[in-house]
C-alpha positions in Angstrom: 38.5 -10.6 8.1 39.2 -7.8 10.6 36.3 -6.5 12.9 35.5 -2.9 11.5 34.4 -5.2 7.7 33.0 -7.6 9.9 31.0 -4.6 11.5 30.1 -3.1 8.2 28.9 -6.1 6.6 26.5 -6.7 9.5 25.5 -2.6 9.8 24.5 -3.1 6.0 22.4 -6.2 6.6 20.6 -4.7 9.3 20.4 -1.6 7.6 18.7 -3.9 4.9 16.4 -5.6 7.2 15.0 -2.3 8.1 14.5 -0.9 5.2 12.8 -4.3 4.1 10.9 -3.7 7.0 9.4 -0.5 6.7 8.6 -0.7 2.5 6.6 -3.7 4.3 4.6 -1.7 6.7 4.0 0.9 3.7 2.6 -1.2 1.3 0.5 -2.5 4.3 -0.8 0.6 5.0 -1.4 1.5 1.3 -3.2 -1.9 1.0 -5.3 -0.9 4.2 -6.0 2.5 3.2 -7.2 1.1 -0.6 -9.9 -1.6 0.9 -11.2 1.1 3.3 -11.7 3.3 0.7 -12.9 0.6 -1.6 -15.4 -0.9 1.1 -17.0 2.7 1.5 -17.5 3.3 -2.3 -19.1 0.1 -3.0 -20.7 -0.5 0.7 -22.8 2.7 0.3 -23.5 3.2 -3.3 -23.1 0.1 -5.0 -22.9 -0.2 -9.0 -25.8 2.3 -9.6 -23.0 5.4 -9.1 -20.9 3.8 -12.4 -23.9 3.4 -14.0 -24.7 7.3 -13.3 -21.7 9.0 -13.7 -20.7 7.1 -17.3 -20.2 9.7 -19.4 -23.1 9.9 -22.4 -25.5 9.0 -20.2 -28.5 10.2 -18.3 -29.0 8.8 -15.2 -32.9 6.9 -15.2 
């Protein structure tokens, strides 16, 4: 193998890596962002909103 394929092959595997890397850290984020918001719904309000807002119904 000569050394510019040698260099390519590893430039794509570390190009790779990276990209690995950041869809990672997104999803992470995403996952953060989706608890937050799910822990403030819930924390405050609690299952007497769903019960409220169904559609049909008056709230008691």
């Amino acid at each position: 193998m000569n050394s510019t394929y040698t260099a390519q092959l590893m430039h794509e595997e570390r190009a790779g890596r990276l990209q690995a890397e950041a869809d990672a850290d997104r999803l992470a984020r995403i996952a953060r962002r989706a608890a937050k918001s799910s822990a403030r719904r819930s924390g405050s309000s609690g299952p007497s909103w769903v019960v409220r807002h169904l559609p049909g119904r008056h709230a008691a």
